[in-house]
N, C-alpha and C positions, 0 to 999 in steps of 0.2 A: 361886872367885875373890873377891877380898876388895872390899865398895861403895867406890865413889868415893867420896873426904872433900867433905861441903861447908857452907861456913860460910854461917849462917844468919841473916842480918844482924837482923832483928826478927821475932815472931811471930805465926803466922798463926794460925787456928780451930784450935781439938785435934786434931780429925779429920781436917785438913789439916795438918797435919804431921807426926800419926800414916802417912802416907799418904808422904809423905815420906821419914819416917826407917826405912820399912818397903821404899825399894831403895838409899838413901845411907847412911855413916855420916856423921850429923848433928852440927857443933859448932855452940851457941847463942850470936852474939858479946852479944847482948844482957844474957845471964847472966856476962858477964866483968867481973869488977874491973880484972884489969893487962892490958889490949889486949897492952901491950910483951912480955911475958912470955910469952903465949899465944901472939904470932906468932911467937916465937923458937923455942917447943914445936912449935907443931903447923901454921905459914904454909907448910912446905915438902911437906908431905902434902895440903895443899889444893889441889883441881882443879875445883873450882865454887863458886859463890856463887847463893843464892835470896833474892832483897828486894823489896819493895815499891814501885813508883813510888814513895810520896809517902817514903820512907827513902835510896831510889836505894844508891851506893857511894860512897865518896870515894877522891882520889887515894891518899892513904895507906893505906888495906885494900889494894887493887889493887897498890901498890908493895913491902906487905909480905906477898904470897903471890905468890912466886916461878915455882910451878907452876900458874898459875889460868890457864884456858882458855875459861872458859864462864860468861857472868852471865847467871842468871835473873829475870828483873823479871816480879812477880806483879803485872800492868796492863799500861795501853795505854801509859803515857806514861815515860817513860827520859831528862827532862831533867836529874835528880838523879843520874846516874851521871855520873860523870868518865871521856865518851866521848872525849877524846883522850890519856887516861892507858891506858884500854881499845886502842884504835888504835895504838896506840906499841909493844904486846906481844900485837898478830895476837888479841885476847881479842875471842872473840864475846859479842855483847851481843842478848839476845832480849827480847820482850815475849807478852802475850798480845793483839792486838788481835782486831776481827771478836767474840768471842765478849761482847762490852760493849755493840758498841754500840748495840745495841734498849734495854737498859734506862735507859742514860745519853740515848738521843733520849727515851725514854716519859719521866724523869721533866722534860728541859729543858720540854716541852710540859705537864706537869703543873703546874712551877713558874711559869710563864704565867699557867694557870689562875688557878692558887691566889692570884699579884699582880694579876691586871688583878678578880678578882673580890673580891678581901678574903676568900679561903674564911677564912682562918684569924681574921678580928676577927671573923667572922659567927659560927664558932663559938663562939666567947667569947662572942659577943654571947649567941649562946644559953645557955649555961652558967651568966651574971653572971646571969639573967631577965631582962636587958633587953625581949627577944622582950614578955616577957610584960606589961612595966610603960611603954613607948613604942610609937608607932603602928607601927615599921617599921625594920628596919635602912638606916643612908644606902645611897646608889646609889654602885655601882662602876661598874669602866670596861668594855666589848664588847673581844672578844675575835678572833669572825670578822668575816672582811672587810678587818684591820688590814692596813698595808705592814710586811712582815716583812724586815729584813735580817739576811743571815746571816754570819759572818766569819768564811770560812774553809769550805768545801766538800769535806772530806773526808768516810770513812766515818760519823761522828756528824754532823757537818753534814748531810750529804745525807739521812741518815734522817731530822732535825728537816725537814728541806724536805719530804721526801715525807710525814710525817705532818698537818706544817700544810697542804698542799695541801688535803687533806680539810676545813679551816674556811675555805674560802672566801676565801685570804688573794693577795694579792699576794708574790710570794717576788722579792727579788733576793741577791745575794750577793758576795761578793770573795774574789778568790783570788788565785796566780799567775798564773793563767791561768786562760782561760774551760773550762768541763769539759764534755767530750762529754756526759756521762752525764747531763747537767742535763735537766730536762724544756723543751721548747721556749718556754714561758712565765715560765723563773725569768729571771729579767735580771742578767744579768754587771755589774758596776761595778767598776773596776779601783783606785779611792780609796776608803781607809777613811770617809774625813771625808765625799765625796760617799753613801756608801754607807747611813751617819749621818742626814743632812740630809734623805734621801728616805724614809726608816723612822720607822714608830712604835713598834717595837722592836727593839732590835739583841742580837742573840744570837750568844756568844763560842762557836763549839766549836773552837778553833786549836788544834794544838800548842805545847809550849812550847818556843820555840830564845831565842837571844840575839837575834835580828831581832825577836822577836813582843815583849819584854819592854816593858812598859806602853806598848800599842801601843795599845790604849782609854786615851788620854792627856785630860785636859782639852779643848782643841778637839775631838777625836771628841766626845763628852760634851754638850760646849755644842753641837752641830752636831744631835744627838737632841734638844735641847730640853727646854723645862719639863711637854712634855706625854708625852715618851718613856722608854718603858721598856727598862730593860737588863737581860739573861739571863745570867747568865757559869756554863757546869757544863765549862768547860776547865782552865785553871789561875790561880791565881791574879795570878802573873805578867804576865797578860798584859793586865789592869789597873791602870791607875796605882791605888791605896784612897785616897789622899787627894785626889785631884782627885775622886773619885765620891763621897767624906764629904763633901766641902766644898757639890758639886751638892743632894744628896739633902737635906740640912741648910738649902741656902738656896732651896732649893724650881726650881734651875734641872735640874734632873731631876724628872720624876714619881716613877719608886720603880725599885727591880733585888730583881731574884730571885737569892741566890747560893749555890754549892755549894761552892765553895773561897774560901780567904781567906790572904793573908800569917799567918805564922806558927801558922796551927789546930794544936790547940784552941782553942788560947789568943787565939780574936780581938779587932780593935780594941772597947773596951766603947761608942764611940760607934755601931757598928752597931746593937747592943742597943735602945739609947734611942728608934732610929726606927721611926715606925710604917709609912713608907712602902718597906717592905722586908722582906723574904723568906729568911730565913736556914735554910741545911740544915748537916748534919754532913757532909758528901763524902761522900752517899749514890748518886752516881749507878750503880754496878756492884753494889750492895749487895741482893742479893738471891738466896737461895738456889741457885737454877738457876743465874746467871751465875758467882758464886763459885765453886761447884765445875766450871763450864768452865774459869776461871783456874787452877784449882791444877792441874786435867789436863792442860793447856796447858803450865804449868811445868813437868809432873813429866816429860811427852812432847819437851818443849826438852831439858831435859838426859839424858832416857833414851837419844834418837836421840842426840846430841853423842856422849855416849859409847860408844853400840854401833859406829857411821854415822862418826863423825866431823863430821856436820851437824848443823843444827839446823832446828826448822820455820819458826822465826820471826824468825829476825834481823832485826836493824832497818839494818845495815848490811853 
């Protein structure tokens, strides 16, 4: 029996696609010059597709493979795919969650660290000799004990809750609703802005829909204040960047830790300049163990689809 065709929107690790293209036969769109011409060749033999959250699918891939049944999105998050072009032609759409989100809570809690302490000028500081040629490095900010708000209470949320639990912290959070599964002590708030105003940091782990889009607007922002810090390791979307440049710059924000940004790599260069801020590459799933759950996760989405007719993981 000949492997199912499946176009492979961008490129994963070698050994992760060697792994891949060893039960599908794999086409690269990435490697393609004429999109047009390719779909005309090979759009009608295509029956899956494997991408990347932060690449998703666009209408048009979707509109120009006729026989497509099954997206595979290497990640948790699936706002980048064109789910009512997918919806419109019964196309199931999976992801890999659950197997992320320990390392995306470890590092939101890292990146905490790292801002409320200056690990990262501290080290400098050691490197330049400063250590050596002044009495002390300046004082940074305490970490347990803070009022922590969390936005948004899903799987990543709730692990950041139960790991900052252990620093002594006060936890509330905002959801749709209040969640069973909270610990008796986390405090529900059903307003961003209130959720805001009672926190000395607010940490983004949302999904990204069209409701959530720059839902940490300006007002949330100023409601944090000039002593409050912001975590964002969800998407970048779900931050206004220029009401948070504009805070962080005139000093009515303290500093943010961030993992994602409007158009990465290639971020705003006014991030750069400041010192009160914390810049990662979208490292939070990036580590050896969790990666190769995602790609097994992918390759077991579309293995079952096509033995089964199911899949494990759909999102809808």
């Amino acid at each position: 029996m000949s492997k199912p065709h499946i176009l492979h929107v961008v490129p994963y690790p070698k050994e992760e696609e060697t792994s891949l293209e060893a039960r599908f036969t794999l086409h690269r769109l990435y490697e393609v010059d004429n999109k047009a011409a390719f779909y005309k060749e090979y759009g009608a033999t295509i029956r899956g597709i494997s991408t990347r959250a932060s690449a998703g699918v666009t209408r048009e891939t979707i509109e120009s493979l006729p026989k497509l049944e099954i997206i595979s999105v290497y990640g948790v998050g699936y706002d980048k795919v064109d789910l009512e072009a997918a919806k419109a032609r019964n196309i199931i759409v999976t992801n890999t969650p659950d197997v992320l989100t320990g390392d995306v809570a470890d590092l939101a809690v890292g990146m905490l660290l790292m801002l409320s302490r200056r690990m990262s000028q501290a080290e400098q500081w050691v490197h330049s000799g400063n250590w050596v040629n002044t009495v002390s490095f300046p004082l940074s900010r305490r970490v347990h004990g803070k009022r922590i708000g969390i936005l948004g209470l899903g799987r990543i949320g709730d692990a950041i809750a139960e790991r900052l639990s252990g620093f002594e912290m006060q936890i509330a959070y905002t959801s749709r609703q209040p969640k069973e599964t909270a610990a008796p002590d986390w405090e529900f708030v059903s307003e961003v802005v209130a959720l805001a105003e009672q926190s000395d940091v607010l940490i983004v782990a949302l999904a990204s829909t069209p409701e959530t889009q720059h839902l940490v607007n300006a007002e949330v922002i100023e409601a944090l204040g000039p002593n409050g810090l912001l975590v964002n390791i969800s998407r970048s979307s779900n931050v206004d960047e220029t009401a948070l440049l504009n805070a962080l710059e005139s000093g009515a924000l303290a500093g943010a830790a961030l993992d994602v940004f409007e158009g990465e790599p290639n971020i705003n260069p006014r991030f750069l300049a400041l010192e009160n801020v914390l810049v990662q590459p979208h490292i939070g799933s990036a580590t050896t163990e969790t990666r190769q759950a995602m790609m097994s996760l992918v390759l077991a989405n579309l293995e079952q689809y096509f033995e089964q007719g199911e899949a494990l993981t759909p999102v809808y």
